[in-house]
Structures are given as structure tokens and as C-alpha cells.
C-alpha positions as CSV (number, residue, x, y, z in Angstrom):
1,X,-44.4,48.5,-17.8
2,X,-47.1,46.0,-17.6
3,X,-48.6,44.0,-20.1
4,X,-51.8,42.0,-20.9
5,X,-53.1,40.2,-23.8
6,X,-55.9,40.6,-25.3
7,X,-56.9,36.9,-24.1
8,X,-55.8,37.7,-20.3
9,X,-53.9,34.6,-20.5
10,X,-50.8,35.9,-18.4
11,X,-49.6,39.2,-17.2
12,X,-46.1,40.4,-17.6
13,X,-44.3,43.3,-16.4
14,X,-41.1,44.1,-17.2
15,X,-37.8,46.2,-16.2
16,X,-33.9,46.8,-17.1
17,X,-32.2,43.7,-16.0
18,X,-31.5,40.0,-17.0
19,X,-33.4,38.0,-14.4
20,X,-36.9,36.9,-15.1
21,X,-39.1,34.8,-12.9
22,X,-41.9,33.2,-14.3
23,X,-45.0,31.3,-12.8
24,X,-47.0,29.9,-16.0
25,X,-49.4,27.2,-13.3
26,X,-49.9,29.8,-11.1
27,X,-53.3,30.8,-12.8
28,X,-57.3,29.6,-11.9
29,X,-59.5,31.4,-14.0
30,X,-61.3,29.6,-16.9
31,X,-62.8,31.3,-20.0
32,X,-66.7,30.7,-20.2
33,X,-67.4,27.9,-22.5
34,X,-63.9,25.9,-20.4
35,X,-66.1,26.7,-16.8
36,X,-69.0,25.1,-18.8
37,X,-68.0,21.8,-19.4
38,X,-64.9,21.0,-17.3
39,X,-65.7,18.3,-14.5
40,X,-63.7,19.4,-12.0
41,X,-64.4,21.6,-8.9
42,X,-62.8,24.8,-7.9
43,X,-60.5,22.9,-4.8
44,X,-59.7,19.9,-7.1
45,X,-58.1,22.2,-9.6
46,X,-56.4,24.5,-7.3
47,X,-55.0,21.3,-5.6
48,X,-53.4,20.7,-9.3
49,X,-52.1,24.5,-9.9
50,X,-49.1,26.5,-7.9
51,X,-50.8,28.9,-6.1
52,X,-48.9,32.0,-4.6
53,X,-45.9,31.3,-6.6
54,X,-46.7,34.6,-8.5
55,X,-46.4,36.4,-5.1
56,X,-42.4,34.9,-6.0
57,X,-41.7,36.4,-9.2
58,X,-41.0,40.0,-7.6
59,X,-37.3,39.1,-7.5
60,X,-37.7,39.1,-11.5
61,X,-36.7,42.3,-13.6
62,X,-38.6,40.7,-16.4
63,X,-42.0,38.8,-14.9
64,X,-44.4,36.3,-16.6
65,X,-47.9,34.8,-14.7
66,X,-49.9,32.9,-15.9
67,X,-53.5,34.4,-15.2
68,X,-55.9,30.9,-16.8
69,X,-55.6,27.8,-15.5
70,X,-53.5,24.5,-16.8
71,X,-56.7,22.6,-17.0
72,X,-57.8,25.4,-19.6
73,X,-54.1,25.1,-21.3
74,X,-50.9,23.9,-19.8
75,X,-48.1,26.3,-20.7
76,X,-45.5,23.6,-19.6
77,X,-46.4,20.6,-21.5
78,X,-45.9,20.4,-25.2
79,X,-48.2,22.1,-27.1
80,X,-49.8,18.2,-28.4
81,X,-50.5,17.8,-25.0
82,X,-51.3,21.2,-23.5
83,X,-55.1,21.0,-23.4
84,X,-55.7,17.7,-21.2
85,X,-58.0,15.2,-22.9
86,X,-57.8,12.4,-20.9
87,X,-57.2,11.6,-17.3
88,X,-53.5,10.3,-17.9
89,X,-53.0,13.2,-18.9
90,X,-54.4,15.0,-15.6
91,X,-53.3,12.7,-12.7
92,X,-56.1,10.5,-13.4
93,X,-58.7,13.1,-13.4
94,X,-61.5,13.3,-15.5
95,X,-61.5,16.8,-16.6
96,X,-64.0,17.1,-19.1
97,X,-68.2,16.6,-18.8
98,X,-68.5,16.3,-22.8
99,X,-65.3,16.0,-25.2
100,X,-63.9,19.2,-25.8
101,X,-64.7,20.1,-29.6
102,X,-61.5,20.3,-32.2
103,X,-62.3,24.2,-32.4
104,X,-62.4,24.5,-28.2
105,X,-58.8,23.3,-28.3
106,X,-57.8,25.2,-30.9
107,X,-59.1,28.1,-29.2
108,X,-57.0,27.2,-25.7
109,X,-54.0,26.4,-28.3
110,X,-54.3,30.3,-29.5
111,X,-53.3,30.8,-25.6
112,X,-50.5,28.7,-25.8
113,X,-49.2,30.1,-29.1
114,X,-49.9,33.7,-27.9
115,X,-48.1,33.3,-24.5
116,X,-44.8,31.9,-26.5
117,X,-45.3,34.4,-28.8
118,X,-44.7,36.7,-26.5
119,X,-41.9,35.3,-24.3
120,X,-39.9,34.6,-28.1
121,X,-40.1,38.2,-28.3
122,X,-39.2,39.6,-24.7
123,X,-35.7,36.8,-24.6
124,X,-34.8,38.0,-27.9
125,X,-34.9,41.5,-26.7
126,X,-32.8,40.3,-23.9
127,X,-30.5,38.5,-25.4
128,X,-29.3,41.3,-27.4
129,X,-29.6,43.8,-24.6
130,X,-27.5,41.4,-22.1
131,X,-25.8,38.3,-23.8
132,X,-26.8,36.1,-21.4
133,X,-30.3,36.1,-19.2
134,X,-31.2,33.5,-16.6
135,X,-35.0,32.3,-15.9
136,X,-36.3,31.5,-12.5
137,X,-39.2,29.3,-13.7
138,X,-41.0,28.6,-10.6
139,X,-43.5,26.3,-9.3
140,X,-44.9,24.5,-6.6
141,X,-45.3,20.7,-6.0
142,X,-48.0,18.3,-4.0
143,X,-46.5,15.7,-1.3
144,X,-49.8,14.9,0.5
145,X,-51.8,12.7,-2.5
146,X,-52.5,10.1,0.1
147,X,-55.1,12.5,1.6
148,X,-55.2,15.7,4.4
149,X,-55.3,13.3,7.0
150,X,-52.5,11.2,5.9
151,X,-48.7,10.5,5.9
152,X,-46.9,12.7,3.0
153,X,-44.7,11.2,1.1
154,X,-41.5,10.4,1.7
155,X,-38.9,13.3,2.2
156,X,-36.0,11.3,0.7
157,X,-38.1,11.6,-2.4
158,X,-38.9,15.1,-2.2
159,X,-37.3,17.8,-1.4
160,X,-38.5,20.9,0.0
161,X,-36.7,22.6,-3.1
162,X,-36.5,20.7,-6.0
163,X,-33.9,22.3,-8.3
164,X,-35.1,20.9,-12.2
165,X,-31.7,21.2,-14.8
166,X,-32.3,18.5,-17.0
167,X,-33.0,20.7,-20.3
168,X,-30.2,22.5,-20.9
169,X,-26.7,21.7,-21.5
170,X,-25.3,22.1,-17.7
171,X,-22.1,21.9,-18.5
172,X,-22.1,25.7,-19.9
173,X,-24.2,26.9,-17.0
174,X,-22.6,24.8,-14.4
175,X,-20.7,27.8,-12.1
176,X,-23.9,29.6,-11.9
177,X,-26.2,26.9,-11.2
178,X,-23.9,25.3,-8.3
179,X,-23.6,29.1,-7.0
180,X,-27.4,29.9,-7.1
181,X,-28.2,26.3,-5.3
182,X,-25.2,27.2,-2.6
183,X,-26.6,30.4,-2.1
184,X,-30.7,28.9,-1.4
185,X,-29.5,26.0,0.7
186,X,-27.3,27.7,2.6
187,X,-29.8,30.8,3.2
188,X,-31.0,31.3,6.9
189,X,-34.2,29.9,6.6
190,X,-36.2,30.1,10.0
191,X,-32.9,29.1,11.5
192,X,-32.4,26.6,9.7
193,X,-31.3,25.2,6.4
194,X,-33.9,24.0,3.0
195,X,-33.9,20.9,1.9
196,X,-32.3,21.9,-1.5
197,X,-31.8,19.1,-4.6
198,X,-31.1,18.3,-7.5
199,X,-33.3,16.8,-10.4
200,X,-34.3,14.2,-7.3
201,X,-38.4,14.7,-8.4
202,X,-38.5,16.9,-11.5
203,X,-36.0,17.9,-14.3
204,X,-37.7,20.6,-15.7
205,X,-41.1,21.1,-18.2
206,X,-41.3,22.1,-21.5
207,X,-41.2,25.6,-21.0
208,X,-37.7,25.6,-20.5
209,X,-36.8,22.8,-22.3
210,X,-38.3,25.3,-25.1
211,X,-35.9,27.9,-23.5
212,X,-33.0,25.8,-23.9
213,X,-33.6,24.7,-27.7
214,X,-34.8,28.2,-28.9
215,X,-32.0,30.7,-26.7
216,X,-29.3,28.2,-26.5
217,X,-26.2,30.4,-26.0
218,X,-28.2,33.1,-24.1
219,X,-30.6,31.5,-21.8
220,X,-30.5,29.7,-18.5
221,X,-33.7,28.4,-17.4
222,X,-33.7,26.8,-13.8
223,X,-36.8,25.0,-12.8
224,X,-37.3,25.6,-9.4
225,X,-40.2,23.4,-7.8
226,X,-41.5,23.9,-4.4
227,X,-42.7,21.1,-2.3
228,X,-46.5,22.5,-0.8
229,X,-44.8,22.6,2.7
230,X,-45.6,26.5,2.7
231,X,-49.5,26.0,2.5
232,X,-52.0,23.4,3.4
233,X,-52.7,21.5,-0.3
234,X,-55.7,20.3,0.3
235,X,-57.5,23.5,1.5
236,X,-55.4,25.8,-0.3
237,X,-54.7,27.7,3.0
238,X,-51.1,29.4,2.6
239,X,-48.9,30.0,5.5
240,X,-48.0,33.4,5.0
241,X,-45.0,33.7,6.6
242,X,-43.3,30.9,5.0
243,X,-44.9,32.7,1.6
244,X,-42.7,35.4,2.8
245,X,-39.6,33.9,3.8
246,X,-39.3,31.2,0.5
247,X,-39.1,35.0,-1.3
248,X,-36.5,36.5,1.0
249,X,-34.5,33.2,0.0
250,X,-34.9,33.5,-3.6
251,X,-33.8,37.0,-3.5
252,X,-31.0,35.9,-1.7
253,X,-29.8,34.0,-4.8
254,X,-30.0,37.1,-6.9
255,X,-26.5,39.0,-6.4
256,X,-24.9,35.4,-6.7
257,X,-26.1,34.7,-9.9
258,X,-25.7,38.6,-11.3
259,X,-21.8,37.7,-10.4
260,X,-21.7,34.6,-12.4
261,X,-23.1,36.4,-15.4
262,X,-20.9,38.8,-15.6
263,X,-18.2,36.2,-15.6
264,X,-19.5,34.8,-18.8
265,X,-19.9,38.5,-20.0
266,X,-15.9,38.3,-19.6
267,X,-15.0,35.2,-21.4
């Protein structure tokens, strides 16, 4: 089954199981009167999104991508700050040519109110179909602000993988989150091992701090960023093998974390 609403704001696809995989910045297009007055170019925003992570959510039995882009409305930020306005608000970008008028944001706000809509709807449908469902909320992460031709930042500060728990209550989740982290860092990853940690640069967006709050006893939401070391950020050029092998090691995490559900289906 796939489904798109009437905005095109994400797709979503869905089959019988509890894992879904989600990639809400994984978008670029821009409804017509957004392309009119944003300030931006095309490589600056796409430097800003999390490209190819929808190529990721085929693990998912349950998939959400997000099809418009955050500088049109951020799906992860609170819904007061999910239309940028000004450049704090955008990595010090300035994202607009003219101020965006009260009824263009509450036009990119429908967005945002249709996409959770929409997600309410599927993760109740879950939660009564499987007790407990687990979100791989997936994203990607820049490391080379400094410029192409620079240094990137330091490694101790980012990991390749950064694993994002800081909205839910970890102590209920905490078997299945230390066996789905095992399972990624210890994968066979070009003969070697990921770089694989904990809330070290990110703890997790509103979208599943949302989760967390709305699905408490049912939902796990693990926000999984992705340092850019799989593509080349400033020209957007993936590395298609690495594309491939980052979703060989997600999948690899898949019977691991059906085994700790079922566990909590016991109790």
C-alpha cells in the first residue's frame, strides 16, 4: 500500500509488521509561491537536508518520507518553529527574499499538521495491532562546515553514527536499545567496525520527542543520525556503495530488535 497526500508532503507505504523507518528531512521540493521567495539556492539547501536517507527506510514495514523540503516546513522542530523565519533559526541562513506572510506559514503549518495527522493515526493502528512498535527515525548529519577544502570536524565529537535517546524514558526501552546499538557497531562494515554513540551530537528532534509523549507505553523512537561520511556534502555526490552498505547494517539490527519486542510482549 502506498500513500500520498493530497499536499505531496511525504509518502508512506505500509506493511504487516512493527518496524517503521522514517526520513521526514529527506525531501527538496518546494511548493510554487515557497520556490518564489526563498533566498537560498538549490546546493545550499540540499547541504541543509538528508539526502538518500529515504533509500534507508526499506528496512521499515511501515515507511514515512518526507517528499518537501525543511526550509518549506521542518517536520522535526516544534510546530512554533517549523517554518524558519530567521537565520538562527536556519544555521545562520537567510532563507527568505521578502517576510513570509502569516497566511504562507499557515499554509506550510497545514503540512505539518497533515503529516502528524497522519503518523497519529498509522501508531495508533499499531499500537493496537502489536503492543509495542519501534521507530527508526533516520537522518543524516554535516561535519565539513569549515568548507570542501577543509579539515572536518573533530571525530571525538562526532560519530559516524550518532545514536539520539534523549526523548523517551530509556529506562523502559533500555534492553532493546543496548541490543540494537550492539548489533550496528558490531556489524562487518567494510571490514571494519562504525563509529557508533550515544547522544555524543544529537539526542533526538521533536518528532520523536512527540513519539514519546503521544505513544508512551507503545513506542520506541530511536533517532539515528548519520555523519555525511557516505557522500560528499558540499556537492551532494553520494558514494553509492557506502549508500548500500549503511542499509545492509541497519537491516542487520532488525532481527535483534524483533527479539527484544517480543520479550516485552511476554512480560
Amino acid at each position: 500500500m502506498s500513500i500520498m497526500n493530497q499536499n505531496e508532503i511525504y509518502w508512506k507505504s505500509g506493511r504487516n509488521g512493527p518496524i517503521v523507518a522514517t526520513a521526514i528531512h529527506n525531501g527538496h521540493l518546494l511548493r510554487k509561491e515557497v520556490a518564489e521567495i526563498i533566498a537560498l539556492s538549490d546546493d545550499t539547501r540540499l547541504r541543509e537536508e538528508d539526502p538518500f536517507t529515504a533509500e534507508w527506510t526499506v528496512i521499515g514495514n511501515t515507511q514515512f518520507v518526507g517528499l518537501q523540503s525543511r526550509f518549506e516546513v521542518d517536520l522535526n522542530r516544534p510546530r512554533e518553529k517549523a517554518v524558519y523565519q530567521k537565520p538562527e533559526d536556519a544555521w545562520g541562513l537567510k532563507v527568505w527574499k521578502e517576510e513570509p506572510s502569516l497566511e504562507f506559514i499557515s499554509r506550510s503549518l497545514a503540512e505539518y499538521d497533515s503529516f502528524y495527522k497522519e503518523v497519529y493515526n498509522t501508531f495508533t493502528d499499531l499500537g493496537k495491532q502489536f503492543g509495542h512498535f519501534v521507530i527508526y527515525d533516520l537522518h543524516s548529519y554535516n561535519h565539513m562546515r569549515g568548507g570542501p577544502d577543509m579539515s572536518p570536524d573533530d571525530p571525538l565529537a562526532n560519530p559516524e553514527v550518532n545514536i539520539g535517546t534523549g526523548t523517551m524514558d530509556r529506562s523502559k526501552w533500555a534492553h532493546l536499545i543496548d541490543r540494537f546499538i550492539s548489533d550496528l557497531s558490531n556489524f562487518n562494515y567494510n571490514n571494519r567496525k562504525l563509529d557508533v554513540r550515544e547522544n555524543i551530537k544529537f539526542k533526538g528532534g521533536q518528532f520523536s520527542k512527540w513519539i514519546h509523549q503521544t505513544f508512551p507505553d507503545s513506542a520506541c523512537s530511536i533517532s539515528i543520525e548519520f555523519k555525511k561520511f557516505f557522500m560528499d556534502e558540499w556537492t551532494g555526490k553520494p558514494d553509492l556503495q557506502q549508500l548500500k552498505e549503511i542499509g545492509l547494517a541497519l537491516r542487520s539490527t532488525i532481527p535483534g530488535v524483533l527479539e527484544e519486542l517480543k520479550k516485552l510482549k511476554i512480560k
